[in-house]
C-alpha positions in Angstrom: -37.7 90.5 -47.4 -37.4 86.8 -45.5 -40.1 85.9 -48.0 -37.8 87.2 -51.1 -34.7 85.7 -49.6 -36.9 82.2 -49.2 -37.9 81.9 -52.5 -35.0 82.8 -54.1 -32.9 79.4 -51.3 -35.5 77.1 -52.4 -35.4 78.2 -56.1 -31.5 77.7 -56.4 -29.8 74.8 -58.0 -27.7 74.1 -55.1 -31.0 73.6 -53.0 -31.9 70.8 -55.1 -28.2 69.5 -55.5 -28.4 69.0 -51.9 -32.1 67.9 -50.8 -30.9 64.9 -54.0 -27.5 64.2 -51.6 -30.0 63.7 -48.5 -32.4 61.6 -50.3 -30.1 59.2 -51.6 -28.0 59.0 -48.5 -31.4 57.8 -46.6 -32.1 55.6 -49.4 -28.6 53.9 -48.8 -29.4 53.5 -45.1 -32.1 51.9 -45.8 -31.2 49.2 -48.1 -28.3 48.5 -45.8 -29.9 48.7 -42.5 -33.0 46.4 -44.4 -32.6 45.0 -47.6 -28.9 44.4 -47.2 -29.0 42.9 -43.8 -27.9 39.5 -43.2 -30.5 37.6 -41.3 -30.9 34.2 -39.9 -33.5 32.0 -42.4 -33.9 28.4 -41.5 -35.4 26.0 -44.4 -36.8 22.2 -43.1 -37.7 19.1 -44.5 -35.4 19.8 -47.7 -35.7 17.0 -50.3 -32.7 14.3 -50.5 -31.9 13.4 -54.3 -29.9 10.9 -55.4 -27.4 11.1 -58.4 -26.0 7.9 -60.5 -28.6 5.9 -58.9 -28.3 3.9 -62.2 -24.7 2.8 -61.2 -25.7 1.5 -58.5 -28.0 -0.7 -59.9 -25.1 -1.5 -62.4 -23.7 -2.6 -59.3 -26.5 -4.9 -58.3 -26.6 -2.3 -55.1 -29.9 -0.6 -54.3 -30.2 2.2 -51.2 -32.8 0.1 -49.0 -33.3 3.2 -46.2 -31.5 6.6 -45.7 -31.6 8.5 -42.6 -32.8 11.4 -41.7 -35.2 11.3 -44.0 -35.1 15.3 -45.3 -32.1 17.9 -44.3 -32.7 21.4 -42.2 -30.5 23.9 -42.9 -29.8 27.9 -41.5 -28.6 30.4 -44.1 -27.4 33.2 -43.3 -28.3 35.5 -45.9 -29.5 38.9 -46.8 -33.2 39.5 -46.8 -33.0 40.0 -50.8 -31.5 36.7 -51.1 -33.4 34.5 -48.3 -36.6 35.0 -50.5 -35.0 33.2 -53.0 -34.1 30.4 -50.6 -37.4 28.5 -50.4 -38.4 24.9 -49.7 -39.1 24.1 -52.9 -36.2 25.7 -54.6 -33.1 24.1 -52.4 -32.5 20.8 -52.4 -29.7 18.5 -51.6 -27.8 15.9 -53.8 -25.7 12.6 -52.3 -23.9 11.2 -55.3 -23.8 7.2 -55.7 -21.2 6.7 -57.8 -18.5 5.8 -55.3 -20.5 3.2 -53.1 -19.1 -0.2 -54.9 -20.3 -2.6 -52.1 -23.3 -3.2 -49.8 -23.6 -2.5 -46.1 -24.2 0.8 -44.2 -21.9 4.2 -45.3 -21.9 7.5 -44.6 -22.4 10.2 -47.8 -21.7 13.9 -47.9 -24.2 15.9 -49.8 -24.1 18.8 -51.5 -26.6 21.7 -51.7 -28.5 22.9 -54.9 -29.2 26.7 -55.3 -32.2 27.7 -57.4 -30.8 29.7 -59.9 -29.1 33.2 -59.4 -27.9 32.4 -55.8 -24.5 32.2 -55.5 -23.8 29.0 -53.1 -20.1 29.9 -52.3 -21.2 33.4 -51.1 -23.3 32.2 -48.4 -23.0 30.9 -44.8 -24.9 27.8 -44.1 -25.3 26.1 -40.9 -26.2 22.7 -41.0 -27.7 20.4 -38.5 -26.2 16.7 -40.1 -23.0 16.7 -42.5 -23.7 12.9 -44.1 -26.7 11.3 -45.0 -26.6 7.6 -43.6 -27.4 4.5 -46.3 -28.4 0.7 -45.9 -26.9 -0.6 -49.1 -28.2 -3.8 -50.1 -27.8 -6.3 -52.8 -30.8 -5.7 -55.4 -32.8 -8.8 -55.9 -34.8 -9.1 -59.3 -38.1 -11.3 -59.7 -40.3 -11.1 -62.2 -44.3 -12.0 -60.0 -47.4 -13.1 -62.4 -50.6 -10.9 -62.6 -53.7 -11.9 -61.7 -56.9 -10.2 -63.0 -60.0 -10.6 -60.8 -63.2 -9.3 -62.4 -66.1 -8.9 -60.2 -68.8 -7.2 -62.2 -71.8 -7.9 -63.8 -73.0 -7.8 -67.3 -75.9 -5.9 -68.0 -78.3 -9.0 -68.8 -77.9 -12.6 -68.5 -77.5 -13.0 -72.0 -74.3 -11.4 -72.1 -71.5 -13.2 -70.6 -67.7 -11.8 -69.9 -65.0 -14.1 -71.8 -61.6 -14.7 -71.2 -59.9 -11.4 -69.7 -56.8 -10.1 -71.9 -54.6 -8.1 -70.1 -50.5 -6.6 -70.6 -48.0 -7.3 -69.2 -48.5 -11.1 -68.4 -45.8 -10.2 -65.5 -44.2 -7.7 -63.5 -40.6 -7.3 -62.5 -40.0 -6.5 -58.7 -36.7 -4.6 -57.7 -35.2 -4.4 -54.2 -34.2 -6.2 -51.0 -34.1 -10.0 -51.7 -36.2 -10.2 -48.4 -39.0 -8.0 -49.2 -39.0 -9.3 -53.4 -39.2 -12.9 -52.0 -42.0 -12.5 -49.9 -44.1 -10.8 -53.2 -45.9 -13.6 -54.7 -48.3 -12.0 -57.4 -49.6 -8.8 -58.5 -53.1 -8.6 -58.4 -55.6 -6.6 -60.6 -58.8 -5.9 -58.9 -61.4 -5.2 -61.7 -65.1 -4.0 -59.9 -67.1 -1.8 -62.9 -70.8 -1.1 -63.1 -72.6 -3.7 -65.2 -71.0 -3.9 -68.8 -72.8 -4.1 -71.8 -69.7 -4.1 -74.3 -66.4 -5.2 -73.9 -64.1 -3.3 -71.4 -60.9 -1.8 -72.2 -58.8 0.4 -69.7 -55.3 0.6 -68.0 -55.5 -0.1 -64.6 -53.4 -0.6 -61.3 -52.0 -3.2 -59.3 -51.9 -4.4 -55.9 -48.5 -6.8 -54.8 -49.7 -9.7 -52.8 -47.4 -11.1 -49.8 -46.5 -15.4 -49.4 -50.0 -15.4 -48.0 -51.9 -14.1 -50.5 -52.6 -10.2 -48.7 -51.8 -6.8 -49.9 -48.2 -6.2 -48.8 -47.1 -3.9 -46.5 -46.8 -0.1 -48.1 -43.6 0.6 -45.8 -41.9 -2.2 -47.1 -43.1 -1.4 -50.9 -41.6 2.0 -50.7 -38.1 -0.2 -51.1 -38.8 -1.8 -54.1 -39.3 -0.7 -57.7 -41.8 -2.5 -60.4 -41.7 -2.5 -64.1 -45.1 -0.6 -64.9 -47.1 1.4 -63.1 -50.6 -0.6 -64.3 -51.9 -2.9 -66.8 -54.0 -3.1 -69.8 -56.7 -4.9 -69.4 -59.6 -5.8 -71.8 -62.7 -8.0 -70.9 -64.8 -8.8 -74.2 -68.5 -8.7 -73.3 -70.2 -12.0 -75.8 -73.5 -12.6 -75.7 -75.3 -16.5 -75.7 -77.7 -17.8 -78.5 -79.2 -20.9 -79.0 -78.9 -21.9 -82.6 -80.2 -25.4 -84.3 -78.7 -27.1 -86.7 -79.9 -27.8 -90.1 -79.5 -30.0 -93.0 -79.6 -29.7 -96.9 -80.9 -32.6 -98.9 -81.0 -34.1 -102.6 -83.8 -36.3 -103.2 -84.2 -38.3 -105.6 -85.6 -42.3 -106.4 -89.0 -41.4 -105.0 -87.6 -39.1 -102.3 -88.7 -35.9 -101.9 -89.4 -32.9 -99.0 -92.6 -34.5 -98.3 -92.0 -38.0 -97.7 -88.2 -37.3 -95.9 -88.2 -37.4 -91.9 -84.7 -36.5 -90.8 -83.7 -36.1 -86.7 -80.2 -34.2 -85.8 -78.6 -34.9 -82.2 -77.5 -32.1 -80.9 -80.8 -30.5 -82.5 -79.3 -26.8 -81.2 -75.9 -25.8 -80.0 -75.3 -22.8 -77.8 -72.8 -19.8 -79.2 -71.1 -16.5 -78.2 -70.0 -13.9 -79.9 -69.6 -10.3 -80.1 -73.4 -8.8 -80.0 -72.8 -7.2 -83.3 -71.5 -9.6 -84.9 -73.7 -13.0 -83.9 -77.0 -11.2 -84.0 -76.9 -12.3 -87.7 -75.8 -16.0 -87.3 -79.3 -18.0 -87.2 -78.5 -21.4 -87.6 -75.9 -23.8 -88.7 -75.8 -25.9 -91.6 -74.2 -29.2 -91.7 -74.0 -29.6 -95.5 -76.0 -31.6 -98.1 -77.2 -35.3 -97.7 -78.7 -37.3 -100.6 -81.5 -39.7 -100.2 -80.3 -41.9 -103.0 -76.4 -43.2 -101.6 -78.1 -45.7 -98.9 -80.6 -48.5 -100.1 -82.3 -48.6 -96.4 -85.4 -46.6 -95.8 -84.0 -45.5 -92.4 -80.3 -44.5 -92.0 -78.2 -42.4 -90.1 -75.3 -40.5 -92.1 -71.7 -41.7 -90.6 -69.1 -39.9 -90.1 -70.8 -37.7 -88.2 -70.8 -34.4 -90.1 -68.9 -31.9 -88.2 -70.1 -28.6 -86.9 -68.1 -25.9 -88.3 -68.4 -22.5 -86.9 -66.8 -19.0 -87.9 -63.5 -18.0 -85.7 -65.6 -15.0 -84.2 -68.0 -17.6 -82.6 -67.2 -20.0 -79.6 -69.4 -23.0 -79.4 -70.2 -23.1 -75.7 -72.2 -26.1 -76.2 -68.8 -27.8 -76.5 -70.0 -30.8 -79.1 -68.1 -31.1 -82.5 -70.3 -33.8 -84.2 -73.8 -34.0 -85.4 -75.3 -37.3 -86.0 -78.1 -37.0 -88.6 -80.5 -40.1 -88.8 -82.7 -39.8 -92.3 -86.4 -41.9 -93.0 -87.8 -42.2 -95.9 -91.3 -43.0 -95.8 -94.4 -44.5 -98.4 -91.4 -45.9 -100.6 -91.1 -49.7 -101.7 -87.6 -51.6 -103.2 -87.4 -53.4 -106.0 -84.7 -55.7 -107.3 -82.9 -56.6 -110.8 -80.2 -58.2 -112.2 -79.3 -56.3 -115.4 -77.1 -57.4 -118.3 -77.7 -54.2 -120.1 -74.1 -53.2 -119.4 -72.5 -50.0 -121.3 -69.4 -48.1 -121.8 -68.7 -44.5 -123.1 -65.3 -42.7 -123.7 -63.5 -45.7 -124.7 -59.7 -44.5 -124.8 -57.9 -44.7 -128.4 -55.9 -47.6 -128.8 -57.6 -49.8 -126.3 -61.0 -51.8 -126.1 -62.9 -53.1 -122.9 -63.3 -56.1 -121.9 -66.0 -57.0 -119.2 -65.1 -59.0 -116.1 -68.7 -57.8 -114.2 -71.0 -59.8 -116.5 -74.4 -59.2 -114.4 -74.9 -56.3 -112.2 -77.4 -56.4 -109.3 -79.5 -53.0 -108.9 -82.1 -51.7 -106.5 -84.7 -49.1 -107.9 -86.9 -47.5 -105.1 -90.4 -45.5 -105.5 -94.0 -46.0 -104.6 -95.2 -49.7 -105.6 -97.6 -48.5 -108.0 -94.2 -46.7 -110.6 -91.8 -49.5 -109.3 -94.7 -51.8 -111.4 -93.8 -50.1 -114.5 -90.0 -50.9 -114.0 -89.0 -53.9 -116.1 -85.2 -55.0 -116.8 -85.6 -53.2 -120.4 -86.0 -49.8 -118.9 -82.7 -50.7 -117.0 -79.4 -50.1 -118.6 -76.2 -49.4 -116.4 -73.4 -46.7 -118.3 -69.4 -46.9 -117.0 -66.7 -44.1 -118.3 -63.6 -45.1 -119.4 -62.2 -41.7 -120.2 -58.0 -41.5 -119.0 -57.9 -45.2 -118.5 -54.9 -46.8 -118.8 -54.6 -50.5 -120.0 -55.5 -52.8 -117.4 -58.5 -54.0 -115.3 -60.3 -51.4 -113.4 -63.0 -51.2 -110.8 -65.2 -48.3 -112.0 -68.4 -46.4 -110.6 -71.7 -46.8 -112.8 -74.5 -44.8 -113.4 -77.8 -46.5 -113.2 -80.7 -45.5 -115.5 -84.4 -46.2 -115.7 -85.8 -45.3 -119.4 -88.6 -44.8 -120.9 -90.6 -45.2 -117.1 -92.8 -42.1 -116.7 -92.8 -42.7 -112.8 -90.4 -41.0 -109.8 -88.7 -43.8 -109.3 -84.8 -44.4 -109.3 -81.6 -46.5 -108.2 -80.5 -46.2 -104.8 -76.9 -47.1 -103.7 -73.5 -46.5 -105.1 -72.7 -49.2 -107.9 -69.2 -50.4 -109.5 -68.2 -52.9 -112.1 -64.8 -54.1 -113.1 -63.0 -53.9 -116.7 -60.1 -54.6 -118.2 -58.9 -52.5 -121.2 -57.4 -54.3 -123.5 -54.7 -52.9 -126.3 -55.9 -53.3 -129.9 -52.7 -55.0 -130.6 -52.8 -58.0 -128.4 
């Protein structure tokens, strides 16, 4: 019977109806005896941020030191809500915009919920109202960098060159007596040996009036322009290259028979690795054996050495002196009459002024035997001559002499040109 009467209680709707009602009335306790309760939750060393800092620089104003430091605050909260309410989700904001002069002041702040907190529903006790501000009159240098490299190259062959680097110089913000004291910014380069040029983005140290690292407390007041600097040491490596000389013989002359010296006989050079390990020498042009009568001359001007713009002559010298001797050669000297023209413009008809023409024909004495004034004729051209007397170079030639023999020196004559109709 109490078994029946049991089952049919516990099987009724209003059995359930009700055990529901009980349940949720716990569940209501609950929340608002835990969830719901306001509690006490403390948050320290809250960040400070600053709004319309740019105005103040607009201002020629800078904040040089705030006190305190980082803000502690007590909220009174619900649990629900105080998890929201971390460190790193509240912070505090001092606006800038209405500071217009320097000297110390007094700012309120305001806090910033993380989002879904509603700040105007909550009690907040706080420990400091204002934040207190040096303001000071920003000062603006611009220091010059200095890049020290203190590596090694990988042989002794290979040498750094002149270090590149960006920005040439940085500009310092803050107090005018912390910027004054910066003098430079120094770039501290220390890399294993290199065997290629270096390239990388590094940082700087600021130097005081006395050349040391400055003082990290006072550099926390100042602001800079870049945060490092680009920096690229090429790597070149030294050869030792000689110089060399083309020649075109002639009169006798020949490979055999022609000494020649050069002073600086070798230069040194540097250049990329790459790029010089083909460049062998350096030629100084063409000399020829048959402008100068003496046996032993030296070429002047000094022919000059002329390297590529991808090599750097360490060696510093710009000239090369070449002295030239000729040897196992004799002279021999006529005076010819055998004097000639060719191109003769229309219109117009030379008339000599050089009547005799002196000549020096150089080779081994036994051809300079076969030379006699018959085999020597000397040829001007007239071509684009206008009328008038002229000073003209001549060509020399030996005929009809199967010997190497041949003029030396550079030869002229003078002719007037003469029109028909006079």
């Amino acid at each position: 019977m109490l078994r029946a009467t049991l089952n049919k209680m516990f099987s009724s709707r209003v059995f359930y109806i009700l055990v529901s009602l009980v349940a949720s009335v716990a569940l209501w306790m609950y929340v608002e005896l835990n969830i719901n309760e306001e509690k006490r939750f403390p948050v320290s060393n809250i960040p400070i941020v600053f709004r319309n800092a740019d105005r103040l620089e607009d201002r020629g104003l800078l904040i040089s030191s705030y006190e305190p430091e980082t803000v502690s605050l007590t909220f009174h909260v619900p649990r629900a809500v105080a998890a929201k309410l971390q460190r790193t989700a509240v912070s505090v904001e001092v606006d800038l915009s209405g500071i217009m002069s320097p000297g110390p002041t007094y700012q309120p702040y305001v806090i910033i919920y993380p989002p879904g907190v509603n700040g105007e529903t909550i009690d907040v006790t706080r420990l400091v109202s204002n934040i207190f501000l040096s303001v000071d009159r920003l000062h603006t240098r611009p220091v010059d960098v200095r890049v020290e490299f203190s590596g090694e190259t990988a042989s002794e062959d290979l040498i750094p060159d002149t270090v590149e680097f960006s920005p040439q110089s940085i500009t310092v913000k803050g107090p005018e007596e912390v910027v004054s004291r910066i003098s430079s910014a120094r770039v501290p380069v220390n890399i294993e040996p290199l065997s290629s040029t270096y390239t990388g983005d590094l940082e700087f140290v600021l130097l005081d009036e006395n050349g040391e690292e400055f003082d990290e407390e006072l550099l926390s007041s100042v602001t800079v322009s870049h945060e490092t600097v680009h920096v690229t040491i090429p790597i070149r490596q030294m050869k030792s290259i000689p110089l060399t000389v083309d020649f075109a013989y002639g009169a006798g002359s020949s490979e055999s028979n022609t000494e020649w010296q050069i002073e600086p006989p070798f230069i040194t050079i540097s250049g990329d690795p790459d790029v010089i390990k083909d460049v062998n020498s350096v030629n100084l042009g063409v000399v020829s054996t048959i402008t100068r009568r003496d046996m032993t001359f030296t070429v002047l001007p000094p022919r000059p050495i002329v390297l590529q713009d991808y090599v750097k002559n360490l060696s510093g010298e710009t000239e090369a002196l070449i002295t030239v001797t000729i040897h196992g050669l004799n002279l021999a000297y006529f005076s010819t009459t055998n004097l000639q023209y060719i191109n003769v413009p229309a219109d117009l008809r030379p008339d000599w002024v050089t009547q005799t023409l002196d000549v020096t024909i150089r080779g081994k004495p036994e051809d300079l035997a076969l030379v006699s004034l018959d085999n020597i004729r000397v040829v001007a051209d007239l071509r684009d001559r206008p009328a008038g007397p002229h000073r003209i170079p001549a060509t020399v030639f030996i005929d009809a002499v199967a010997a190497d023999v041949g003029p030396v020196g550079e030869y002229f004559v003078t002719v007037r040109l003469i029109k028909d109709t006079e």
